[in-house]
C-alpha positions as a Markdown table, in Angstrom:
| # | Residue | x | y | z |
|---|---|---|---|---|
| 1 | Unk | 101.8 | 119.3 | 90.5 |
| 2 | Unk | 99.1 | 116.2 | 91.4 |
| 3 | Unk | 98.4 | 114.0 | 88.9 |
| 4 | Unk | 95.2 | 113.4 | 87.2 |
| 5 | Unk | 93.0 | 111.0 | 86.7 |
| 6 | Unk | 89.8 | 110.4 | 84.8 |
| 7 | Unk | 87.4 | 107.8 | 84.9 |
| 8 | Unk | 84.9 | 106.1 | 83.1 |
| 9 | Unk | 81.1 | 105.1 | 84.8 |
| 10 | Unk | 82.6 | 106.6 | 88.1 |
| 11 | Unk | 79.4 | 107.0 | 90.1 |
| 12 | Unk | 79.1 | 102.8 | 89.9 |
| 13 | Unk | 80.3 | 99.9 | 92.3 |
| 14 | Unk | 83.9 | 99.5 | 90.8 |
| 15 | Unk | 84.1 | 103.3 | 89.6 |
| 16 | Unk | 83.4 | 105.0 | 92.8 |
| 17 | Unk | 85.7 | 102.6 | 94.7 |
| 18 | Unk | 88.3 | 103.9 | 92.0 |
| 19 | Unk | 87.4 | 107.8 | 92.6 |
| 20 | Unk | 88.1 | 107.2 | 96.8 |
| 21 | Unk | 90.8 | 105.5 | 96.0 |
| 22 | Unk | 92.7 | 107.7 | 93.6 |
| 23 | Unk | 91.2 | 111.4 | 95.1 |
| 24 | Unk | 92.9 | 109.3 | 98.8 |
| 25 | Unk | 96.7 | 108.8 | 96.7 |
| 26 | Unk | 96.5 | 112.7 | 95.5 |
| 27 | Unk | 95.0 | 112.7 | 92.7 |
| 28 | Unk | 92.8 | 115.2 | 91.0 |
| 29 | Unk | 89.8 | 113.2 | 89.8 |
| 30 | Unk | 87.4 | 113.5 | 86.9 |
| 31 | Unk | 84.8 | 110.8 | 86.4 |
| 32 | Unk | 82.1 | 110.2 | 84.1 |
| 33 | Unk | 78.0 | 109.1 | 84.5 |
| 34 | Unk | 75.6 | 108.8 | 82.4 |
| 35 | Unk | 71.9 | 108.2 | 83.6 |
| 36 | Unk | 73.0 | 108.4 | 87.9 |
| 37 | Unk | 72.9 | 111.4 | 88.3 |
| 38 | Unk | 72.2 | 111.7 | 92.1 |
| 39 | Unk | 74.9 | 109.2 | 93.1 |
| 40 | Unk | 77.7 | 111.2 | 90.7 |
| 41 | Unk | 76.7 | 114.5 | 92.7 |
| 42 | Unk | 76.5 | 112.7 | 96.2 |
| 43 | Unk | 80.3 | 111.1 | 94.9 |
| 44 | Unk | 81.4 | 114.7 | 93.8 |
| 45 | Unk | 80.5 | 116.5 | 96.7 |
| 46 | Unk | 82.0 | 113.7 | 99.0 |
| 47 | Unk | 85.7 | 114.5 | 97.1 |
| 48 | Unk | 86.0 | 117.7 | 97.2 |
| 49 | Unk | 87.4 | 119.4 | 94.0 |
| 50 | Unk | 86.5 | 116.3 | 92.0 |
| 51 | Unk | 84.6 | 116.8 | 88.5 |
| 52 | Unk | 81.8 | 114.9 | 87.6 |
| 53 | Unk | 80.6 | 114.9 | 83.6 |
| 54 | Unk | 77.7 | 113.4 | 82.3 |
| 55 | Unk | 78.6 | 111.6 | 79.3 |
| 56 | Unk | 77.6 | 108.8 | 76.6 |
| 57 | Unk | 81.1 | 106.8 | 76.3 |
| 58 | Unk | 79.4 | 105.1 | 73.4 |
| 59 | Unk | 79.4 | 108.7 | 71.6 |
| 60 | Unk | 82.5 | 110.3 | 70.1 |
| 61 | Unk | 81.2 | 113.8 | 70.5 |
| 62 | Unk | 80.1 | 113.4 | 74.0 |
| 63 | Unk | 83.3 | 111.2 | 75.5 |
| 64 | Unk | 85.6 | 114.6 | 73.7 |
| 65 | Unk | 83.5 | 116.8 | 75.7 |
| 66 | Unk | 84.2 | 115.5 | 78.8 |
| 67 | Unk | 87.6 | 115.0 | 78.0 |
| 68 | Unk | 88.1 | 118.5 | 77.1 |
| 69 | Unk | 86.9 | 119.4 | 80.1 |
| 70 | Unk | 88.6 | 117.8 | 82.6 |
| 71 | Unk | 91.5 | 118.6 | 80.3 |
| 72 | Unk | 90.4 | 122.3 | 80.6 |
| 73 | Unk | 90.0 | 122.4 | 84.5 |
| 74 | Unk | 92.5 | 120.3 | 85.2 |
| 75 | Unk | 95.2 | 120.7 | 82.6 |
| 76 | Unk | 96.1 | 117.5 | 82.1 |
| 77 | Unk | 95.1 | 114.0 | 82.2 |
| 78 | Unk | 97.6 | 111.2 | 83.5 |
| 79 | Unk | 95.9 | 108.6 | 84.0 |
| 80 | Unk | 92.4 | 107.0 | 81.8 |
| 81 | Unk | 90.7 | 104.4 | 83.5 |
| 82 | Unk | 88.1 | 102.9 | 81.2 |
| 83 | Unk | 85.8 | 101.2 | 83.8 |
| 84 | Unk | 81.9 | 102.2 | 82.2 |
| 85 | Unk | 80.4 | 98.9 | 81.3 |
| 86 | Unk | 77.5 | 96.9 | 81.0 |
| 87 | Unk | 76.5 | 93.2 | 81.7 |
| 88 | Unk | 73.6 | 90.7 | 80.7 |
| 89 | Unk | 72.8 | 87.1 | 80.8 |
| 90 | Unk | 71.3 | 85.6 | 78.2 |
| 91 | Unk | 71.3 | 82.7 | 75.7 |
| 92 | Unk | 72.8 | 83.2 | 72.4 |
| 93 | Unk | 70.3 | 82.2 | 70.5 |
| 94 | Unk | 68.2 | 85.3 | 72.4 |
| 95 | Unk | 70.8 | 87.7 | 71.1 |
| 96 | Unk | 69.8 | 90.1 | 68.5 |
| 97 | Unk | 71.6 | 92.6 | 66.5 |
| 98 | Unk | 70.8 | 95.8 | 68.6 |
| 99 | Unk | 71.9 | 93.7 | 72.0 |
| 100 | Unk | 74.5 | 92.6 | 70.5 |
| 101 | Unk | 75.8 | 96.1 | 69.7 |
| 102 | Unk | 75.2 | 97.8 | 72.9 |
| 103 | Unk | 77.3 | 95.9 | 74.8 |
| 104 | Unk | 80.1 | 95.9 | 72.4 |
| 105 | Unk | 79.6 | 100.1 | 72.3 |
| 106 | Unk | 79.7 | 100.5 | 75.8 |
| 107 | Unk | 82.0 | 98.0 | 77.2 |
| 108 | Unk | 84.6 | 98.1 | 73.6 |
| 109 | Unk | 84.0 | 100.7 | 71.7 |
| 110 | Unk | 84.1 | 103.6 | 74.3 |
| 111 | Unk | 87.7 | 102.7 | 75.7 |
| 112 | Unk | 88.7 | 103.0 | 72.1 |
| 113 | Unk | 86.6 | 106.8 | 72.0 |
| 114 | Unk | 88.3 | 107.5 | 75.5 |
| 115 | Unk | 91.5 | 106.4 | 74.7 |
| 116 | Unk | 91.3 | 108.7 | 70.9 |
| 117 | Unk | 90.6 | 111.6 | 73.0 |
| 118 | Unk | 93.0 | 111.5 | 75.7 |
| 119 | Unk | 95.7 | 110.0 | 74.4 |
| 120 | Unk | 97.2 | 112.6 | 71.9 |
| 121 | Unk | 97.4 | 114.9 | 75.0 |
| 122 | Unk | 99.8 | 111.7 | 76.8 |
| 123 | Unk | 102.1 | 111.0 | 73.6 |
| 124 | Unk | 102.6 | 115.5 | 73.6 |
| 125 | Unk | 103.8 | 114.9 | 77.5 |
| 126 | Unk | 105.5 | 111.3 | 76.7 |
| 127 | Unk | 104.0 | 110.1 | 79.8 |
| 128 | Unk | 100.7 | 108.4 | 80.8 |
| 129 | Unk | 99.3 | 105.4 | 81.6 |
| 130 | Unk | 95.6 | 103.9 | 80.7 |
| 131 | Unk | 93.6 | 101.1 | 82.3 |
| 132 | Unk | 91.0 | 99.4 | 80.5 |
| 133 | Unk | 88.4 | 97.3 | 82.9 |
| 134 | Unk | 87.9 | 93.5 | 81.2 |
| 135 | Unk | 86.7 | 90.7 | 83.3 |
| 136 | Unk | 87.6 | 87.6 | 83.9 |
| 137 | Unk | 84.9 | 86.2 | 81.5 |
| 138 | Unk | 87.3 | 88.0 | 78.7 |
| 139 | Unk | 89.7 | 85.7 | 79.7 |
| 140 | Unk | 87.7 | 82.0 | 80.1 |
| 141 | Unk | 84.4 | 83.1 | 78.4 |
| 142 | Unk | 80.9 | 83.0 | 80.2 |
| 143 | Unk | 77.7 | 80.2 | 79.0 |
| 144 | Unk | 75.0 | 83.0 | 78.3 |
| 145 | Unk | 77.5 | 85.3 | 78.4 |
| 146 | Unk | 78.3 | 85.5 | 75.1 |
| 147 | Unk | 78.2 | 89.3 | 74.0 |
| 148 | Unk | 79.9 | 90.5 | 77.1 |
| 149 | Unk | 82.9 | 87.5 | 76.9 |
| 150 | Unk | 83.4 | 89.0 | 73.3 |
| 151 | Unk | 83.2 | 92.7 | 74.4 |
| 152 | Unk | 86.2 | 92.2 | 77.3 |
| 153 | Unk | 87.8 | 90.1 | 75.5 |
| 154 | Unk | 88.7 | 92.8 | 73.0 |
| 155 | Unk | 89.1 | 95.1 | 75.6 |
| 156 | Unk | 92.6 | 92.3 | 76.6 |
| 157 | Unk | 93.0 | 92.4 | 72.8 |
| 158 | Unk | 93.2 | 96.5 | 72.6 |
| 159 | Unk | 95.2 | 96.7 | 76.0 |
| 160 | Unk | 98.0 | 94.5 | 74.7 |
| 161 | Unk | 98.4 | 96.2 | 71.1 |
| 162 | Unk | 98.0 | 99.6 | 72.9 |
| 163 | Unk | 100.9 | 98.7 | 75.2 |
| 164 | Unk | 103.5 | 97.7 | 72.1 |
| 165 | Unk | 102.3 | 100.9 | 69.6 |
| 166 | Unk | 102.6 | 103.6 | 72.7 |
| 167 | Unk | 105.3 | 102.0 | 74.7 |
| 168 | Unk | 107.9 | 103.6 | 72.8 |
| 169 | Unk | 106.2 | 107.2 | 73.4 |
| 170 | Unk | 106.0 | 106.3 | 76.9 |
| 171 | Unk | 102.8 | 105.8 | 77.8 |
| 172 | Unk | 102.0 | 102.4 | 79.2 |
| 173 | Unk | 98.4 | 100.5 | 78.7 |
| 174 | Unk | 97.1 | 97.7 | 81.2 |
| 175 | Unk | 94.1 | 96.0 | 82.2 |
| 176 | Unk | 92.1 | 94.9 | 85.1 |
| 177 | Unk | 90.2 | 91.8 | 84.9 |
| 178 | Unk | 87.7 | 91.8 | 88.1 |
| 179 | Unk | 85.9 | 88.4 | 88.9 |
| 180 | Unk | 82.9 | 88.3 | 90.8 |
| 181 | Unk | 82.7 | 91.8 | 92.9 |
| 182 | Unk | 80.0 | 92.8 | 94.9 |
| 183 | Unk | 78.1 | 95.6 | 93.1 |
| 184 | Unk | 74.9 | 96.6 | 91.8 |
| 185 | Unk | 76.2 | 95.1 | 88.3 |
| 186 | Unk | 75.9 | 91.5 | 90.2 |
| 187 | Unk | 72.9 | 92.5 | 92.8 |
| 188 | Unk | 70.3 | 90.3 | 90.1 |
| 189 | Unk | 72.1 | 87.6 | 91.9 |
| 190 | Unk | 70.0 | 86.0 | 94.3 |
| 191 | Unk | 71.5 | 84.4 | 98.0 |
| 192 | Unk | 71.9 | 80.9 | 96.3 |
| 193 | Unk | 73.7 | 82.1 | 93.3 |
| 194 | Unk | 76.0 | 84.2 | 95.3 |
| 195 | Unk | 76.9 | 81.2 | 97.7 |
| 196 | Unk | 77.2 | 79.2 | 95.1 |
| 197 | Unk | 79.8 | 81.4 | 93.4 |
| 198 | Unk | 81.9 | 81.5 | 96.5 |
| 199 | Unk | 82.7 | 77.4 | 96.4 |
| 200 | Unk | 84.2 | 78.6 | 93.2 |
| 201 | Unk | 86.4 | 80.9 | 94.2 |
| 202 | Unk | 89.4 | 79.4 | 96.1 |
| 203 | Unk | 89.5 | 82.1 | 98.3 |
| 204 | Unk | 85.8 | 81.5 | 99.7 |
| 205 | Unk | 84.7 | 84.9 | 99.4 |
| 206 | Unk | 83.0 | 87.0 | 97.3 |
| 207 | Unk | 85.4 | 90.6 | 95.8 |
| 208 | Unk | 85.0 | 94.1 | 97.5 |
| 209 | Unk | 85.1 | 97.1 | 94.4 |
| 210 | Unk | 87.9 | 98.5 | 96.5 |
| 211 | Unk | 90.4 | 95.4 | 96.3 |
| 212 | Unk | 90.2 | 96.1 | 92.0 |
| 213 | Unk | 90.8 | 99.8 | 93.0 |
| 214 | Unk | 93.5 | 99.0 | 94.7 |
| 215 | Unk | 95.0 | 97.0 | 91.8 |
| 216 | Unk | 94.4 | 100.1 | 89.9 |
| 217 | Unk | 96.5 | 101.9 | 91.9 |
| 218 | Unk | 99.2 | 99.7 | 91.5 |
| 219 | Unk | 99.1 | 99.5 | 88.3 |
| 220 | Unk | 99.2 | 103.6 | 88.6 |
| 221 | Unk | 102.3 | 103.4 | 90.8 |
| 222 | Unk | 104.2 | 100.9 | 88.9 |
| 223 | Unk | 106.1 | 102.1 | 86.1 |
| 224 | Unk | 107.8 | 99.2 | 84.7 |
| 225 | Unk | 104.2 | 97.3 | 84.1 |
| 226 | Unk | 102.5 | 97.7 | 80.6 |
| 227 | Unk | 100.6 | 95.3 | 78.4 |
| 228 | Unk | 99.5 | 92.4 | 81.3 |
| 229 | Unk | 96.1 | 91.8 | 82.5 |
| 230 | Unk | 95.5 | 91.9 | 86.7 |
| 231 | Unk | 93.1 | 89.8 | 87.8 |
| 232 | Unk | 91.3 | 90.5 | 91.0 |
| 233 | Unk | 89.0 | 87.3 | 91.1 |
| 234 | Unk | 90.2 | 85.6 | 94.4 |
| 235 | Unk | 91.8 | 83.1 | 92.6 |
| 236 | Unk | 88.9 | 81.6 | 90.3 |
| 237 | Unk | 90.8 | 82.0 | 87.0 |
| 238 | Unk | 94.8 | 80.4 | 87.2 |
């Protein structure tokens, strides 16, 4: 029987580089969008038998929908990649309250609605493995970056104390920490920034969304790896 997976913001950059990826391993794919509508349906009709669900990951009753229905068409769900997210430069001191929220809902907070919904399904089945999407700015922290450095940060905090509470029922918990990847989360950038980014990075080049997929993967294939923290950033955080 093929595995599944379901994913988080999968009509995005780094989420629809996961969908190919996992729907060209075998997998049975279920992703998530919210307001992108067209590009989920363009996504879903380009892998066939995928699912594609609109839903709110910063809403309990909306992410259990989903879930139960992926669960419901596809029986089972092996693998969660939390991926939806948000980013936003600005100075702390421009913060308020109700920013400072929605980035901490949709880039924290859902992974821990996602992971309360599909989880009790994996501990049942003593098998499964979730990936949470951090950054590398969770790890080294970002000037004007402050909300979202806090936000993935956590994410690292609830991956590693994930992995020790459901190692013992078998289920393994990981996370991905891109650097800078070229998708329409960074397209704000203009040519100078970019350029300037790259004589950063040691490897000179800017990330593709399918090189974090592909660490994804790994992480799916690998069953000896919980609780550690991939980066895919070309070298820019050691």
């Amino acid at each position: 029987m093929s595995k599944t997976v379901f994913i988080t913001g999968g009509s995005g950059g780094i989420g629809s580089a996961a969908v190919r990826t996992f729907a060209g391993a075998g997998y049975n794919v279920a992703f998530t969008y919210n307001k992108n509508e067209a590009a989920a349906k363009a996504l879903s009709a380009e892998i066939p038998g995928s699912l594609s669900l609109r839903c709110d990951v910063t809403d309990g009753e909306s992410v259990k929908t989903a879930v139960n229905a992926a669960l419901t068409h596809f029986g089972k769900i092996d693998v969660l990649i939390n991926n939806a997210g948000i980013a936003e430069q600005i100075l702390f001191t421009d913060i308020t309250e109700n920013r400072w929220d929605r980035m901490l809902d949709t880039n924290l907070k859902s992974c821990f609605l996602t992971a309360k919904a599909v989880i009790p399904q994996m501990i049942s089945r003593k098998s499964g493995l979730v990936i949470n999407v951090s950054s590398m700015w969770g790890i080294t922290g970002a000037s004007c970056e402050v909300h979202y450095s806090a936000a993935k940060s956590g994410v690292i905090g609830l991956s590693k104390a994930l992995a020790k509470e459901l190692g013992p029922s078998g289920i393994r918990v990981n996370a991905v920490a891109p650097g800078v990847i070229d998708t329409p989360m960074n397209s704000h950038l203009d040519e100078n920034a970019m350029s300037m980014l790259k004589e950063e990075i040691p490897l000179g080049k800017i990330g593709r969304p399918e090189e974090v997929a592909g660490a994804m993967l790994f992480l799916a294939e690998n069953e000896y790896i919980t609780g550690q923290v991939i980066t895919v950033d070309g070298g820019m955080v050691i």
